[in-house]
C-alpha positions as a Python dict, from the first residue, in 0.01 Angstrom:
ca = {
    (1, 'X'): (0, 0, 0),
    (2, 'X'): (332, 173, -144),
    (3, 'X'): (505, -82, 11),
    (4, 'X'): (275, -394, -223),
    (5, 'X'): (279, -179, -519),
    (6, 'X'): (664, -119, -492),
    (7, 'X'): (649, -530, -456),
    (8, 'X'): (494, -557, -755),
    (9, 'X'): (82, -573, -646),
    (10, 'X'): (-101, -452, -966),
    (11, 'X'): (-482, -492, -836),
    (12, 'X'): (-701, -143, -893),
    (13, 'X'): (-761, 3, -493),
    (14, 'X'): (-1110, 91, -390),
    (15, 'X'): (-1170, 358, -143),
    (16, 'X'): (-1522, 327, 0),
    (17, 'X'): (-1546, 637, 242),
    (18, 'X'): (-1844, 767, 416),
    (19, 'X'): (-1744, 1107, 199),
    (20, 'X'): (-1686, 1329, 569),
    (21, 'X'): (-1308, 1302, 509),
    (22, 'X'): (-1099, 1601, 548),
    (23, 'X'): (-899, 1716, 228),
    (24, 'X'): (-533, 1658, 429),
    (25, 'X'): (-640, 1307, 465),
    (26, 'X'): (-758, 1223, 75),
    (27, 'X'): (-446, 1368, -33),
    (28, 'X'): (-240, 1125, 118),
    (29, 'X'): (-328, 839, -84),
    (30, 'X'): (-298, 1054, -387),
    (31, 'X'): (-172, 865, -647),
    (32, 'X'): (-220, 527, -509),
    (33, 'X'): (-581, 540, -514),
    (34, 'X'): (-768, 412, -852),
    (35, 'X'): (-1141, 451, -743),
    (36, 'X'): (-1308, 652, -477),
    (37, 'X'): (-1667, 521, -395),
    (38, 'X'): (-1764, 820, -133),
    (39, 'X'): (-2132, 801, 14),
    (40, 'X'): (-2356, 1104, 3),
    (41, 'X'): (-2575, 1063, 259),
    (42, 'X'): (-2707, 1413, 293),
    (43, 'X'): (-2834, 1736, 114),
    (44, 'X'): (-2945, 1933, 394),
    (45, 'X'): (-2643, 1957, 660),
    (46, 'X'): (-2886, 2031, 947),
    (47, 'X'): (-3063, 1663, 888),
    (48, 'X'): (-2674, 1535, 924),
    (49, 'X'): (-2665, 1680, 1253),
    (50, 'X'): (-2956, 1616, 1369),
    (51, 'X'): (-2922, 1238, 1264),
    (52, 'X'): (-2562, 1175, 1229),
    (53, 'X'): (-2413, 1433, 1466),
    (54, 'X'): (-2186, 1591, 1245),
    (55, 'X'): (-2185, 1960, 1160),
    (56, 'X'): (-2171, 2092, 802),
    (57, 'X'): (-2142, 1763, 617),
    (58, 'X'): (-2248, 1893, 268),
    (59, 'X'): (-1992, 2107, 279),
    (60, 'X'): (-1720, 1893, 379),
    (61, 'X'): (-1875, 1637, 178),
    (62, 'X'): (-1902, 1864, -159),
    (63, 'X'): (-1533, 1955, -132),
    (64, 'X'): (-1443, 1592, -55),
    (65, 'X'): (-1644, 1448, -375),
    (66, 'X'): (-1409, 1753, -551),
    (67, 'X'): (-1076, 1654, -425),
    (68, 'X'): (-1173, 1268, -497),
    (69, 'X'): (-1261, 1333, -879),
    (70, 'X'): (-976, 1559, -902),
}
């Protein structure tokens, strides 16, 4: 991506994420990025485990949704 842009590409960049991403790893696109269109699957982090298998999802999810409007 920094490579196109620095070529000249001018298009808006979508990032459709299932909104478990870690804070390191939406801060690398930081400033590249025009639109973030995370998912929010859960509000109850024990249904995200028991359906999804991950552990504490609306809390990694919360402070994702944070760093992504930031």
């Amino acid at each position: 991506m920094e490579i196109a842009a620095a070529d000249g590409l001018r298009l808006p960049l979508v990032f459709n994420t299932g909104g478990y991403d870690s804070l390191e790893a939406l801060q690398l696109p930081d400033g590249v990025i025009d639109i973030y269109m995370p998912d929010m699957k859960y509000g109850d982090s024990a249904l995200a485990h028991r359906y999804s298998h991950v552990r504490d999802y609306v809390e990694y999810n919360r402070k994702a949704v944070k760093e992504m409007h930031r």
